[in-house]
N, C-alpha and C positions, 0 to 999 in steps of 0.2 A: 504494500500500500504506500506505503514511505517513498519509495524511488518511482512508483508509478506515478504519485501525485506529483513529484518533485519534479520528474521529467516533463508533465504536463503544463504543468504550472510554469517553467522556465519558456516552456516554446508557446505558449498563451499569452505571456508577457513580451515574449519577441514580439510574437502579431502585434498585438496591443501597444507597443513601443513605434512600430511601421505603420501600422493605421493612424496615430496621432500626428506623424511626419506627412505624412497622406492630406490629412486634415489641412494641416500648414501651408503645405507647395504641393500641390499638385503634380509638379513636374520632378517628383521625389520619385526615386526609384529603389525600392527596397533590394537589399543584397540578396533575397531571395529569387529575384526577377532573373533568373540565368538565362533563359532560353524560352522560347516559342511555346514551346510547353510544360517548361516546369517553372513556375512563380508564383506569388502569391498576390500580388497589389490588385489585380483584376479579380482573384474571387474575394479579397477584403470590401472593394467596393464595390460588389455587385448584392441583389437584392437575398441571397442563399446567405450571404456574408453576414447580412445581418439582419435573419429571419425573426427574430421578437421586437424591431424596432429600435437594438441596438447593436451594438459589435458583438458578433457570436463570443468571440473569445474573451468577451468578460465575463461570461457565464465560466469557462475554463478557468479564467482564474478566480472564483470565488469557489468553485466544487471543487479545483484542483487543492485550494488552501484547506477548505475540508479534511479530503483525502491523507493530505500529509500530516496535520494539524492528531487525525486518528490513527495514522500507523505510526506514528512517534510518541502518543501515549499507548498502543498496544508493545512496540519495544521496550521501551522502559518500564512495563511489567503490570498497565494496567487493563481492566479486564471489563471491554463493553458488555454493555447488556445485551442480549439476543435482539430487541428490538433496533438498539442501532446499527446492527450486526445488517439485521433485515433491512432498514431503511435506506443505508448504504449499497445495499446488492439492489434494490430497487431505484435508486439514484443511478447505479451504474448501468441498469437494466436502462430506464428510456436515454443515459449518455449513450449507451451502445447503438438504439436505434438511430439517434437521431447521429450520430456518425455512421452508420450506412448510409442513411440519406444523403450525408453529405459528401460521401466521398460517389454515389450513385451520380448526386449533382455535377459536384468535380470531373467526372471524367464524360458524362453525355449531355451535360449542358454544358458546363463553362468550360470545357477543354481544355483542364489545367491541371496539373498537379504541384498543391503547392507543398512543398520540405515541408516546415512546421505544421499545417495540418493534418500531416501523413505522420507525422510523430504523436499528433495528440491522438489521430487513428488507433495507432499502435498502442500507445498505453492505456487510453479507452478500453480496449477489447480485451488486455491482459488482467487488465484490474476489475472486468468484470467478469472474468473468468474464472478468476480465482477465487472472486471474494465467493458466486455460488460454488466452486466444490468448497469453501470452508464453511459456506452454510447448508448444504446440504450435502455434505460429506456421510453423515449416518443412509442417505438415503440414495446415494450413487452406491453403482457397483463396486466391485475391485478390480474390474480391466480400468475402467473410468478413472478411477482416483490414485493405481499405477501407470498408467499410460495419457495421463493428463496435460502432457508436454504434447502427444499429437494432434488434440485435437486444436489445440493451441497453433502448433508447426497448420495443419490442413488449412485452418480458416486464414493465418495470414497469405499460406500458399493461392490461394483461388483470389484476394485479393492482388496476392501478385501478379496472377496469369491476367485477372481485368484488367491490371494497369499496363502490362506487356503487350496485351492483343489492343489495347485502345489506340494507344500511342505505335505501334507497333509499322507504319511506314516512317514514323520520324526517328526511332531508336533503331530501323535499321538504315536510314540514309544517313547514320554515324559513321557507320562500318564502313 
């Protein structure tokens, strides 16, 4: 939870630091802007960008503070209650969804892949992966909760193959 929220919250703040320069000049070009198809400034300010009426990724950094804020009192040896155990894996539950969505958006609408999104992708989906096998661990099997790493490895894998076959006349007119 600690390094999932940490690493979230670090690249929420990146956005969140580029959209504000965005704000200012217009003609700002964030370092994440590498290429035709990987940057972020066009899905910052596009309408997915900022789905509730503000900047998505200040929602990141308020659940990411969360997040870290709870695995740094469950290291240091204290012991939530079930209920925020559960509330937490339901936080993660609709972050998960609403990062499909976004990364659905990302690659067939706005035609971008941006770094920092695809990091919060990524800790999104580990952190709520885990948090259900540690809440329903009594209640998965024993292939599941020994072999918990693949099902981990598959989902990021099919997100890779999406972004490989999307993009997939520009990453081979690299070659």
């Amino acid at each position: 939870m600690t390094v999932t929220g940490l690493v979230g919250w670090l690249a929420s703040f990146r956005l969140t630091v580029d959209d504000w320069r965005l704000l200012n000049d217009p003609a700002y070009e964030p370092g994440c802007d590498i290429s035709p198809v990987i940057g972020c400034g066009s899905a910052m300010a596009s309408p997915q960008g900022n789905l509730f009426g503000f900047p998505n990724m200040l929602l990141g950094l308020a659940a990411f503070a969360v997040v870290v804020t709870l695995g740094v009192a469950v290291v240091t040896g204290s012991r939530l209650h079930r209920a925020v155990w559960l509330s937490l894996n339901a936080g993660a539950l609709a972050a998960v969804v609403f990062v499909h969505w976004l990364i659905w958006q990302s690659l067939y609408s706005l035609n971008r892949l941006c770094p920092y999104c695809a990091v919060v992708w990524v800790v999104t989906i580990a952190l709520f992966w885990y948090l259900t096998l540690h809440n329903f661990r009594r209640h998965l099997g024993l292939a599941v909760r020994e072999n918990h790493w693949l099902v981990l490895s598959g989902w990021y894998g099919v997100i890779a193959v999406l972004v490989l076959t999307r993009f997939w006349t520009y990453w081979s007119g690299l070659l």
